[in-house]
C-alpha positions in Angstrom: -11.0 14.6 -3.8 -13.0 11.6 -3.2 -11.7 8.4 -1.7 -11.1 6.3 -4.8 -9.1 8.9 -5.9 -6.9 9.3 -2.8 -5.9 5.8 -3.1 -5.1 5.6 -6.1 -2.9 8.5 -6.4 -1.7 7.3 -2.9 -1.1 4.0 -4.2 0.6 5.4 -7.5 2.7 7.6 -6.0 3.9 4.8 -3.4 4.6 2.7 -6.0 6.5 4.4 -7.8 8.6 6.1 -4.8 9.4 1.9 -4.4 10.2 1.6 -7.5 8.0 -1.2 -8.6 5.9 -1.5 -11.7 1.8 -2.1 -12.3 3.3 -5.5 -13.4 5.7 -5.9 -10.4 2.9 -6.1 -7.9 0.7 -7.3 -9.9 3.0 -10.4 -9.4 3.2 -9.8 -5.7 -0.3 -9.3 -5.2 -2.1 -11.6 -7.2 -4.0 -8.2 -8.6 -4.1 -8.1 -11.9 -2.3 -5.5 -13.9 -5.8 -4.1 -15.6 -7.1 -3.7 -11.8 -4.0 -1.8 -10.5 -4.4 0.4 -13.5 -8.2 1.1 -12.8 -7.2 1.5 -9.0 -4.6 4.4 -9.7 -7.3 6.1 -11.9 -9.7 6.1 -9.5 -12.0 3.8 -11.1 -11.8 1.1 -8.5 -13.6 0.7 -5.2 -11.4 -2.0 -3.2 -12.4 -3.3 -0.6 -10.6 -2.6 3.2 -8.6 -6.5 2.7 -8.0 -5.4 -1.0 -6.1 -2.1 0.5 -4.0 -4.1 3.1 -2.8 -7.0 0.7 -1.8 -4.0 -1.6 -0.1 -2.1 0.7 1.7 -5.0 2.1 2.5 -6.1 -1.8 4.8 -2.6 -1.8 6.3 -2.7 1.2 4.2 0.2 3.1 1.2 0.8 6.3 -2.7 0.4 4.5 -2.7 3.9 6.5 -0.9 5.5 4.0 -3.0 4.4 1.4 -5.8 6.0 2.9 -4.4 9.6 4.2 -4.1 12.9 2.2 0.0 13.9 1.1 1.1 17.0 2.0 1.6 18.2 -1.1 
């Protein structure tokens, strides 16, 4: 799995387990809903302050944005 990937599912799978919506953090973030979409399909490349604003828009560590699950 390349990087882009692992965040984005990261990121998906974190948002959801928070319960918030593309739209909800879109509002928190200042993102827009089109680039958290692109992000959780991989298509994004954000940059290292892009993946600590995020994480702090749901509530969780950058770290986990950036580390494998143990699925």
């Amino acid at each position: 799995m390349d990087m882009r990937a692992l965040v984005g599912d990261n990121f998906a799978r974190l948002r959801r387990e928070k319960g918030l919506t593309q739209e909800e953090v879109s509002a928190r973030s200042g993102f827009s809903q089109q680039y958290l979409s692109g992000l959780e399909k991989g298509k994004r490349n954000p940059t290292v302050i892009t993946l600590f604003e995020l994480a702090q828009a749901i509530g969780v560590s950058h770290l986990e944005l950036l580390t494998p699950s143990n699925d």
